[in-house]
N, C-alpha and C positions, 0 to 999 in steps of 0.2 A: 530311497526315492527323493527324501530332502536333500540331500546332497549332492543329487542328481542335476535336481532342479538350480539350485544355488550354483554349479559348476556351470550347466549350461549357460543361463544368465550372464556369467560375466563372460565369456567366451563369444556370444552371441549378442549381448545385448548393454553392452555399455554406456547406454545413454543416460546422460544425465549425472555424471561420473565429473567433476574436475581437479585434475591434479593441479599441483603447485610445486614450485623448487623440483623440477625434473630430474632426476640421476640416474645412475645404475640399478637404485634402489627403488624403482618403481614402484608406489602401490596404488589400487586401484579398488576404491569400495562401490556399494550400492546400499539400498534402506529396501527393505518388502514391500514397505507402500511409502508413498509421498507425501498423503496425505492420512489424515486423521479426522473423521465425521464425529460431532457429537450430538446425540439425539437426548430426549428425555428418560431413555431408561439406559444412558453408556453408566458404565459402572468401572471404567478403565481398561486395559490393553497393554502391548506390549510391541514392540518394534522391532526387529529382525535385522542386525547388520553385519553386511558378509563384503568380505572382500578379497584379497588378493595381493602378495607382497614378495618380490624374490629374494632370493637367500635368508627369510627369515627363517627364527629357529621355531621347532615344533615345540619344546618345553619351555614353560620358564625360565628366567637364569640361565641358558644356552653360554656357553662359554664365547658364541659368536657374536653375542652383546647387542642383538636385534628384539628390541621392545615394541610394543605397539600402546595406545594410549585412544581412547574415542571418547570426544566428549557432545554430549547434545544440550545445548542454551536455546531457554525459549526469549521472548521477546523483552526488554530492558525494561523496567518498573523501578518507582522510588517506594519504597518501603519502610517503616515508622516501627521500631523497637521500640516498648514502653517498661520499665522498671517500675512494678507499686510498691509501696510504703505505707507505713502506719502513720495517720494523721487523725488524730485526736481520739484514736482507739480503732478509726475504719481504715480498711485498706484502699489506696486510692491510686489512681497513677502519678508518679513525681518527674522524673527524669527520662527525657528521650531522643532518641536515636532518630535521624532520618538517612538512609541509607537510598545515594540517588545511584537509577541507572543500572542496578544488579538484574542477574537474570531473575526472569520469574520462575524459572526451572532449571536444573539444573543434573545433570547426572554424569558421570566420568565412569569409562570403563575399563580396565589396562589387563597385559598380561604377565606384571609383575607389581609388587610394591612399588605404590608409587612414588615413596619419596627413595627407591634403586633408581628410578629411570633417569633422572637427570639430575644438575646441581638444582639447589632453590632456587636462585636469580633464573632458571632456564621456565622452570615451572610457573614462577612467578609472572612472566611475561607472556608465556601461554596461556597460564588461567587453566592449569592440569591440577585438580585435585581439590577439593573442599577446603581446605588448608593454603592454598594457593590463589583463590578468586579473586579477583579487585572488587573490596567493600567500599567505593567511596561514600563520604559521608559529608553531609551539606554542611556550609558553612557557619551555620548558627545552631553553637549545638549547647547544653546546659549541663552535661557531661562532663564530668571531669576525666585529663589523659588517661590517669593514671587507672580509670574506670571502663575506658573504650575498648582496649581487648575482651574484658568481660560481655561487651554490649555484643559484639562481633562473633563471642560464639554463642550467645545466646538467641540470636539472628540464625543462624545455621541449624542450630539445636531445633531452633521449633519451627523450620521449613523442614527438616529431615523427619519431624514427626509427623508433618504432612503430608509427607512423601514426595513434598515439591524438590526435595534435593536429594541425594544420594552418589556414594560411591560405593564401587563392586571391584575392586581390584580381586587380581589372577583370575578374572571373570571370564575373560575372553577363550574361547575353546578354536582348539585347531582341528581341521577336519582331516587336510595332509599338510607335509611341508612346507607349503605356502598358502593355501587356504586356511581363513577365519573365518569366524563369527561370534556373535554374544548378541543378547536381548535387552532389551532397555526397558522396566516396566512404567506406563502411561498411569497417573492414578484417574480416578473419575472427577479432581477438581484440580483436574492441570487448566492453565491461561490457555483460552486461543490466540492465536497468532502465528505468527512467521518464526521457523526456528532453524538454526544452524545446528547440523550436524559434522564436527569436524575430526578426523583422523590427523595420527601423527606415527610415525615410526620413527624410531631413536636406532643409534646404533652408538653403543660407549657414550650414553649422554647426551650426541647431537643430534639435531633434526634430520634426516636427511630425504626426507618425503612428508607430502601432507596432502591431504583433500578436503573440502568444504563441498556439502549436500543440503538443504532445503529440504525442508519438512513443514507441512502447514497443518494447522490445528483447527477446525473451525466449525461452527454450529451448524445446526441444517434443519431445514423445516421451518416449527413453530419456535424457535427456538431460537434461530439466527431471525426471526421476523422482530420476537421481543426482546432479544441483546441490540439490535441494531437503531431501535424504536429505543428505549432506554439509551443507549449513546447519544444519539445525535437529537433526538425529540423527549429531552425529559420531562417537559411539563406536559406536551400526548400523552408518555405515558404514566405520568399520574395520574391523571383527570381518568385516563381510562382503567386505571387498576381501582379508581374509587370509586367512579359507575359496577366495576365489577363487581366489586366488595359488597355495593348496596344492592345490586339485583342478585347476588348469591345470598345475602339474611334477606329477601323479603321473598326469594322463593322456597325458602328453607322452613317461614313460619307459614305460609300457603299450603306447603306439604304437612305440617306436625301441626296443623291448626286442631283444637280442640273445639269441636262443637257444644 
């Protein structure tokens, strides 16, 4: 029946679909939803992406040399790696990274090894692979060179244990010969925001098709009242979180008063 559904869909309903660099090689994805609600008991998800590609191959490593590659980026953030050390017997923070502009999420999905699909410079310019991202880094940094690829997987290391980033290579499952799909998991403290969803199909390395989808991420309810109040009115929302504060302990000793 899922498959059912997934086939009709793109036959029937390809809105919201944009390809780019047109070919022979046409492919044509979709997302399950568009959108992503975050309430106060989300605890995370997962995203559904199915599409559609001719003459691609059903297995891996197809001798036909047709790859596919999906990445989903959430919205660009500057980012602060800190290194501690030992200073006078305590551990403190010393030396740091500011990392501008990376996504705040990040996940890559493919149907082979991803450093098979393409050369490095191809990768590199796409931003295909953990290994391949542009980490820039601001211009005042206390880092030394010969220190900064340490900083750069240490950056990656502890987003991947947040599960802000991830890759799933030979993730991507084929339903037939030209139909795909794979699942992207959402954790429960992904960034809201505006995210790109972008396909790529390779054929011997080059690009020969790509698509770019939108995906929004965003609070709802009481939630998006008090992210939004917090952004734009930080001192509302102090003054109101410190009223709150003080009328939650004086009805607290009201209830547990002791006579």
């Amino acid at each position: 029946m899922m498959r059912l559904v997934l086939l009709l869909s793109l036959m029937l309903f390809p809105v919201g679909v944009h390809a780019q660099n047109p070919s022979n090689e046409d492919l044509v994805t979709a997302l399950s939803s568009d959108v992503v609600s975050i309430q106060s008991n989300f605890t995370g998800t997962e995203i559904v992406i199915f599409g559609q590609a001719s003459h691609i191959a059903r297995q891996p490593n197809d001798p036909s040399g047709y790859e596919l590659a999906i990445v989903v980026e959430g919205p660009p953030q500057d980012i602060t790696t800190r290194r501690k050390g030992r200073f006078l017997g305590v551990w403190v923070n010393r030396e740091a990274e500011r990392f501008q502009a990376v996504p705040s999420f990040y996940a890559v999905a493919s149907s082979v090894d991803i450093g098979l699909m393409a050369d490095r410079t191809v990768l590199d310019e796409l931003g295909i692979g953990l290994n391949h991202i542009n980490l820039a880094v601001s211009g005042v940094s206390n880092v030394p060179l010969s220190d900064r690829d340490d900083f750069r997987k240490a950056f990656v290391r502890l987003r991947q244990e947040a599960g802000l980033y991830s890759e799933q290579e030979t993730s991507i499952e084929f339903l037939t010969h030209t139909m795909f799909r794979t699942n992207i998991p959402l954790p429960a403290n992904i960034p809201v925001g505006d995210y790109k969803v972008k396909s790529f199909l390779f054929h011997h390395g080059e690009v020969v098709s790509q698509t770019e989808e939108s995906l929004a991420v965003a609070k709802i309810g009481f939630e998006q009242i008090t992210f939004e109040l917090a952004q734009n009115y930080p001192f509302f929302y102090g003054v109101l979180a410190v009223m709150l504060a003080i009328f939650t302990g004086w009805l607290a000793g009201v209830i547990f008063r002791k006579d």
